[in-house]
C-alpha positions in Angstrom: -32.3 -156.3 25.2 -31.0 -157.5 28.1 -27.5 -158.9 28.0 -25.6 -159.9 31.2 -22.0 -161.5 31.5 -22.1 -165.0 31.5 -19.8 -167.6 31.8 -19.4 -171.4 31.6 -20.4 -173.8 34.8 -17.4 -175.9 36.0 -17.8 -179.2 34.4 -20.3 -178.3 31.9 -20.1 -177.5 28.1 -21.9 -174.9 26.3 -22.8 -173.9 22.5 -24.2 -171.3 20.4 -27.4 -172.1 18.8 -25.3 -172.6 15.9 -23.7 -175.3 17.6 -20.8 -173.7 17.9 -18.8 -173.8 21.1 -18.7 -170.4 23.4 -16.0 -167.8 23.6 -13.6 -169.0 26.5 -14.0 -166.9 29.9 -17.0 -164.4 30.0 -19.0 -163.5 27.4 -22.6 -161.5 27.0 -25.9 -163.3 26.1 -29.1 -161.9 25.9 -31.0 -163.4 29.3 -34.3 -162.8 27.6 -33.6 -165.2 25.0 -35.4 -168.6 25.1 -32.4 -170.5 24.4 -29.6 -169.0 26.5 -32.5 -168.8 29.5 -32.2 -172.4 29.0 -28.7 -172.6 29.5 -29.2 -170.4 33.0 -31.5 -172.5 34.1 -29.9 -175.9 33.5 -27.0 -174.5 35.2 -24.6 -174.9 32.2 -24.3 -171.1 32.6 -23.5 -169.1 35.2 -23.7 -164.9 36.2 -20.8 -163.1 36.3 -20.5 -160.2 38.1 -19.7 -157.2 36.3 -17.0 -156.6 38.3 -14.9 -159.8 37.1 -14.8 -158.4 33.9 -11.5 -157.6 32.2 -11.5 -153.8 31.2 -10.3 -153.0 27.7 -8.2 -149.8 27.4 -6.7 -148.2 24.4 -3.6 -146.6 24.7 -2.5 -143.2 22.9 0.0 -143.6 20.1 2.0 -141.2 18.4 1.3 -140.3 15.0 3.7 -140.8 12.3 3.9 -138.0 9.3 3.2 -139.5 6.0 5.0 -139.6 3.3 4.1 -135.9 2.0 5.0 -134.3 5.3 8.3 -136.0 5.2 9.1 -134.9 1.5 8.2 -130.9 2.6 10.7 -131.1 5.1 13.9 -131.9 2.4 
């Protein structure tokens, strides 16, 4: 597949096959696809860089004994 980071033109609307209406911001479609290369084409979506993409991080948290561990202790 080849999925780049899309997002919608200024002005224009733009739905899922479904009908449903796209994610807000940037989101993936596969360019390959007849009916997103449509969409590309018509201009109702445009190529994000990658760059513009927010990066999702996940942050270390500290475990919390369970129960059991707790119980040992008294």
């Amino acid at each position: 597949m080849s999925n780049i980071l899309v997002k919608v033109a200024d002005g224009r609307r733009a739905v899922t096959p479904r009908g449903d209406d796209v994610p807000a911001g940037l989101f993936r479609v596969n360019k390959n696809d007849p009916y997103w290369a449509r969409a590309l084409r018509a201009g109702d979506l445009i190529v994000a860089a990658e760059k513009t993409a927010t990066k999702i991080t996940a942050q270390a948290v500290q475990c919390v004994p369970s129960r059991k561990e707790e119980k040992s202790d008294a």
